[in-house]
ROKOLMI-179180 format. One record per residue (C-alpha): residue number from 1; residue in one letter; z, y, x negated. Coordinates in steps of 0.001 Angstrom, whole numbers, plus 500000, padded with zeros to 6 digits. Example, Ala and Ser with C-alpha at 12.3 -4.5 7.8 and 13.67 -1.06 7.14 Angstrom:
<pts>
   k r     c3     c2     c1
   1 A 507800 495500 487700
   2 S 507140 498940 486330
</pts>
This chain:
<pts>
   k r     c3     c2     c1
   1 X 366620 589435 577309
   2 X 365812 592158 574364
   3 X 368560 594936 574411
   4 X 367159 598371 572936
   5 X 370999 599604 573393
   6 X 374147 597994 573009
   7 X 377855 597729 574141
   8 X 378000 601226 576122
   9 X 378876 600945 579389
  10 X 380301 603445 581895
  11 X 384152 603011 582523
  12 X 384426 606394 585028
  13 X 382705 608809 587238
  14 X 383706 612221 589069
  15 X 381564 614628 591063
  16 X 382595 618384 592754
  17 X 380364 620454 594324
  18 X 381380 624151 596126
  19 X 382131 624484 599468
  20 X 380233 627004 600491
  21 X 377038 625464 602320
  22 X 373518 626738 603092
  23 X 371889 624730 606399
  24 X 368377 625014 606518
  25 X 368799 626694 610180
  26 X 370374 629283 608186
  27 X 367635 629376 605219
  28 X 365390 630060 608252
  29 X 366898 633331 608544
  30 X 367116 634865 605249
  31 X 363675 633714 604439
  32 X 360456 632677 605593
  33 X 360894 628544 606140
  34 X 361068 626124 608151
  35 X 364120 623156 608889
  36 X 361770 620732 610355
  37 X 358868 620643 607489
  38 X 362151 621081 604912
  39 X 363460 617517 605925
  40 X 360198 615695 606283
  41 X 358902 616726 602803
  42 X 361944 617008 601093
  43 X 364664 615597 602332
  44 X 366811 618457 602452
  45 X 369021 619266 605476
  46 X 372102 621405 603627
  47 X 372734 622298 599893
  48 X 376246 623448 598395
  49 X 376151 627505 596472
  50 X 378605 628513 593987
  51 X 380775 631952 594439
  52 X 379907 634304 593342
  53 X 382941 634154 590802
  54 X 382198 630153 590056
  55 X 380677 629448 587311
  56 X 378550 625842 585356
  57 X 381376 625393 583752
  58 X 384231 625488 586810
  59 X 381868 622735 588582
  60 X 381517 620952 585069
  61 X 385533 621060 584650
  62 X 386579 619676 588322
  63 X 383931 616832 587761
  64 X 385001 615680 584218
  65 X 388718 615930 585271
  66 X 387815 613412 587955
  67 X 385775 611261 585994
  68 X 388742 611148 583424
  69 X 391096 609932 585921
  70 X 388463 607732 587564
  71 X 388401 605972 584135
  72 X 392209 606053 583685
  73 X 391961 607325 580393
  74 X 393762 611301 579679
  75 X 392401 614046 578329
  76 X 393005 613344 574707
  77 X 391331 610347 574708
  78 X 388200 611977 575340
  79 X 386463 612635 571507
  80 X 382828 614171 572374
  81 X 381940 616437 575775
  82 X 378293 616814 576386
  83 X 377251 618695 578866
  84 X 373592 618663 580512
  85 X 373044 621972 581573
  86 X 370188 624646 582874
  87 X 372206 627324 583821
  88 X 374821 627957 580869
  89 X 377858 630212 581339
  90 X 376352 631651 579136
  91 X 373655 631408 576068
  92 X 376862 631229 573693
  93 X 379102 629595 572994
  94 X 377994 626262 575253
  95 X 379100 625680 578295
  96 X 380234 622101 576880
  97 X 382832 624212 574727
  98 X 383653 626092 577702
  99 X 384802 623226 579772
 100 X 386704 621651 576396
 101 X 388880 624744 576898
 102 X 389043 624705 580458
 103 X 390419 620857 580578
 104 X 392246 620959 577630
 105 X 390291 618385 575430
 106 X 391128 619845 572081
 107 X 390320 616389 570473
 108 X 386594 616502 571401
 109 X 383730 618182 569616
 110 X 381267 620040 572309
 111 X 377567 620943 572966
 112 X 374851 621362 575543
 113 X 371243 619369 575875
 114 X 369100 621195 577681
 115 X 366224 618862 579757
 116 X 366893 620692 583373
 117 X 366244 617542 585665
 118 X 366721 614980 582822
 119 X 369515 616174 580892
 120 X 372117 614088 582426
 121 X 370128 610765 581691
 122 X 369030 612436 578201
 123 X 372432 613367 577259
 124 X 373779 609735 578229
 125 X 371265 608337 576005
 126 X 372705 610620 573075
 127 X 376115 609528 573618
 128 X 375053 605966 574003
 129 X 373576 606148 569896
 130 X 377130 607251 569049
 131 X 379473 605046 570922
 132 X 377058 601915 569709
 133 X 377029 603193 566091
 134 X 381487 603341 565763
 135 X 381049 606632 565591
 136 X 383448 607593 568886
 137 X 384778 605678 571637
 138 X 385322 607483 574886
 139 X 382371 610444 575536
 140 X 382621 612222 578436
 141 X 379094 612887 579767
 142 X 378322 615779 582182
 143 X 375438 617006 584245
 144 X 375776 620990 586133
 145 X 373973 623413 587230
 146 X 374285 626294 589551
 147 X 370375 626857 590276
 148 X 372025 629586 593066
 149 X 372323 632286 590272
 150 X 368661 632401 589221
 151 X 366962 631828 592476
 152 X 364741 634286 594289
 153 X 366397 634190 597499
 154 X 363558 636237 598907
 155 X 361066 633016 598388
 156 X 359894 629991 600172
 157 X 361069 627799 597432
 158 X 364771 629068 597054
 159 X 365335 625551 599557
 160 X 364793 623349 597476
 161 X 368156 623909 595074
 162 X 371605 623300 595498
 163 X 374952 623660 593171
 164 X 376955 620844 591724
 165 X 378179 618664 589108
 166 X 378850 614915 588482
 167 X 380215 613086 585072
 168 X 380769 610128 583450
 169 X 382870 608122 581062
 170 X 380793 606139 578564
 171 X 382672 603723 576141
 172 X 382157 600513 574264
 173 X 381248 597133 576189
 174 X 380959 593932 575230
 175 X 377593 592033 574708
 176 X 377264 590758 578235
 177 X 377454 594646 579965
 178 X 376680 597791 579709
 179 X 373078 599757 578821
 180 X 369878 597633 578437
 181 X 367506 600111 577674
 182 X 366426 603235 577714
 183 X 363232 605414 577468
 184 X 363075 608617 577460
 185 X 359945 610973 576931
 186 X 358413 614501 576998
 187 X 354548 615283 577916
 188 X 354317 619362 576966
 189 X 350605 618984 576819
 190 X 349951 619875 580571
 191 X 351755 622243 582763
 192 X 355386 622524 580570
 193 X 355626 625694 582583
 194 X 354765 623997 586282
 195 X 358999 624974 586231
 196 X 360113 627865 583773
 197 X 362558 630611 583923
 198 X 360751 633287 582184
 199 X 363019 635839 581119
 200 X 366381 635354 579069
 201 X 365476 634014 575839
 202 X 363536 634732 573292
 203 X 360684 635092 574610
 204 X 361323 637718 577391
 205 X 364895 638800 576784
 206 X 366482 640965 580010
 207 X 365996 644406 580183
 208 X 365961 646432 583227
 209 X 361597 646277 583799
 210 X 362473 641843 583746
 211 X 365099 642014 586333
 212 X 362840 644435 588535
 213 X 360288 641825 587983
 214 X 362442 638846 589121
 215 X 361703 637065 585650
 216 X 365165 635832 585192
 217 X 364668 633604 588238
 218 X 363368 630515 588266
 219 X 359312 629898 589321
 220 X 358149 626591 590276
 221 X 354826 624915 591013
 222 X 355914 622233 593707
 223 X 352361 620825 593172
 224 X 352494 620567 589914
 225 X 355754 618826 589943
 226 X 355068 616388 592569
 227 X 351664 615242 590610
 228 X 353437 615347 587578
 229 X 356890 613078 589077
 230 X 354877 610163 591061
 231 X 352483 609875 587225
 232 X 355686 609814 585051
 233 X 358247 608080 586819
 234 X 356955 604333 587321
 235 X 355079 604775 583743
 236 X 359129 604885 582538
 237 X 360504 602509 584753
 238 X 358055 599974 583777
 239 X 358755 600264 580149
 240 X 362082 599586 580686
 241 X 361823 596665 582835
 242 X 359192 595462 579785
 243 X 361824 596441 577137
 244 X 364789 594027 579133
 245 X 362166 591716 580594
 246 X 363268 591962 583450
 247 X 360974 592527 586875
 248 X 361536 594673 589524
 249 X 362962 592184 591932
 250 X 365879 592073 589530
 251 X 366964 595678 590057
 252 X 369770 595669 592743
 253 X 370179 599534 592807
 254 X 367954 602608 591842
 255 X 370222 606017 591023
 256 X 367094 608419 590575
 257 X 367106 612308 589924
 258 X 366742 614020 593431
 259 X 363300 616257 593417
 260 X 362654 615574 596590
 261 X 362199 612416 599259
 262 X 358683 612301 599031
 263 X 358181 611993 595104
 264 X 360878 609490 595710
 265 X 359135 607196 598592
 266 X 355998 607114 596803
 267 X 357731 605985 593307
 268 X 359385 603335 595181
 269 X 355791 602530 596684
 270 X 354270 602294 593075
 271 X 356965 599991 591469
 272 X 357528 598078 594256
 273 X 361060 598372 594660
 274 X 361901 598274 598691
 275 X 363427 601983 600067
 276 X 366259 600648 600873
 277 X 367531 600385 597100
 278 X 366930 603836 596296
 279 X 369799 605994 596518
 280 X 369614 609240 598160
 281 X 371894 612343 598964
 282 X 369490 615147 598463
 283 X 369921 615400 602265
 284 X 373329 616861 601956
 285 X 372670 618660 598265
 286 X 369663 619226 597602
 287 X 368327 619001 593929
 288 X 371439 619367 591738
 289 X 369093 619690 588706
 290 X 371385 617921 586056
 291 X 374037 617046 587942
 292 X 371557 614472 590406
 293 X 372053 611946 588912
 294 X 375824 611874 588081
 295 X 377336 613260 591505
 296 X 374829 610625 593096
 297 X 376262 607953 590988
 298 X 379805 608706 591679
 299 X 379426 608477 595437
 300 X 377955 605034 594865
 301 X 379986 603938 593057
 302 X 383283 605035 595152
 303 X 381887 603467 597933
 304 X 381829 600421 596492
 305 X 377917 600081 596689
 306 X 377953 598645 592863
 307 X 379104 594876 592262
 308 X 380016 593460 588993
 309 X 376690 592035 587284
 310 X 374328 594776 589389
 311 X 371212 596035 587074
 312 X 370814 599832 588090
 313 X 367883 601745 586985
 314 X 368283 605466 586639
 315 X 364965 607229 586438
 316 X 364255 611132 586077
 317 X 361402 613990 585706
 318 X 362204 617412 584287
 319 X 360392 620928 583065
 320 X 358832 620649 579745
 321 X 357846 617537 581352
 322 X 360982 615794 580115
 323 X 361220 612266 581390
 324 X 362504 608941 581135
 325 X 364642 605503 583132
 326 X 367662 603576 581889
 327 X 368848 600506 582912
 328 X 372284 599587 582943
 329 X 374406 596325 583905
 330 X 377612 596694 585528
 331 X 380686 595923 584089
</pts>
């Protein structure tokens, strides 16, 4: 087997999400929807919302601190935070050195990656390049977002969304464990704005005539997504499995982003990788954005659903398009 990445492997994982929950029944009446089509074509029964006082960086905090323990390690072992985040505090400073402050990691340095969907697998790839190169040792990788505060409650496609966060440990492994691969890519050329947030940078900063506007919420094509998710996906997953040469039948578990059950089903369909494998809680929270991946993968792996020696493929789609799959085995 060819290893792209070496000696990283994940030592801990924590997950929080609010308590406050939206049901679809009660989606149905705030807005015009409907529970029965949101379950069959996306998987969605209930998502957790923020307060209006909770912020990225309070779900980012309760996550890492469990993720911390989780790996038995304390706080100032901890040397880099990244944290994978559409929906900063705020634009400065980053939320990453937000939640340094908030859990006391003095001893880390801090930033933000910003992929939306596939910043949690994009930022474990970063931290991956400097645990392998000597140049830290424990990373504590994050993924949050609180889509809640810039969505449209007024539309059809404020369901899809939901508010949480999930982390993990990375550290060094030995030669037998740990990452196998990654690739990770980004397609701008068609549709980078099938999911935008207009207003609030640059661009479109906010002024009164934006907010009026709704501009500083987000605006999705869910066509454009789907079409652009069931192309992307198995393109990255099979480069992986080339780059370890391994074959699907070797994949024991599959921790994917959460857009929704149906872009799921049918990438399962294309790489052949039986349902049952692919792990699933978007029924419960909905599309966490960047913390999907992460709050999925603690639950796993609390339950006990991940042996020693498992090969897990993680595999996400994000705006921009940002994309990519990892494979990792288990310590």
């Amino acid at each position: 087997m060819r290893q792209l990445v070496r000696n990283v492997k994940i030592i801990g994982t924590g997950s929080y999400v609010p308590d406050t929950v939206y049901t679809n029944k009660y989606l149905e009446t705030i807005l015009e929807t409907n529970d029965e089509w949101i379950q069959k074509n996306l998987g969605i029964k209930e998502r957790h919302i923020a307060a209006t006082n909770q912020t990225t960086s309070d779900l980012a905090a309760n996550s890492a601190l469990r993720a911390i323990g989780n790996a038995q390690l304390s706080v100032a072992d901890i040397e880099l935070i990244i944290v994978a985040t559409a929906t900063p505090d705020r634009k400065a400073p980053s939320t990453a050195a937000i939640v340094q402050d908030k859990i006391k990691a003095y001893n880390a340095a801090a930033f933000d990656i910003s992929a939306v969907c596939s910043g949690f697998l994009f930022a474990m790839s970063v931290a991956t390049q400097y645990i392998a190169s000597g140049v830290y040792n424990n990373i504590l990788v994050i993924g949050a977002d609180t889509f809640s505060k810039i969505t449209d409650w007024t539309r059809r496609d404020a369901v899809f969304f939901g508010d949480g966060s999930g982390a993990a440990i990375l550290s060094s492994a030995n030669v037998t464990e740990g990452f196998l691969a990654y690739r990770l890519y980004t397609d701008s050329s068609d549709e980078k704005f099938g999911f935008t947030i207009p207003a609030g940078g640059s661009e479109l900063p906010i002024t009164q005539e934006i907010i009026e506007k709704k501009l500083h919420f987000f605006q999705m094509n869910g066509h454009a997504v789907y079409d652009s998710a069931i192309k992307v996906l198995p393109k990255a997953i099979n480069q992986v499995l080339e780059d370890t040469g391994l074959t699907i039948h070797d994949i024991d578990l599959m921790i994917p982003h959460q857009p929704s059950i149906k872009i799921l089903q049918k990438t399962a369909e294309q790489i052949g990788l039986p349902f049952e494998k692919v792990m699933t809680n978007m029924d419960r929270y909905a599309n966490t954005s960047g913390g999907t991946i992460p709050i999925l993968l603690d639950e796993v792996h609390r339950k006990g659903l991940i042996k020693k020696g498992n090969n897990i493929l993680f595999a996400a789609v994000g705006s921009g398009w940002t994309y990519g799959a990892a494979i990792i085995k288990w310590q």
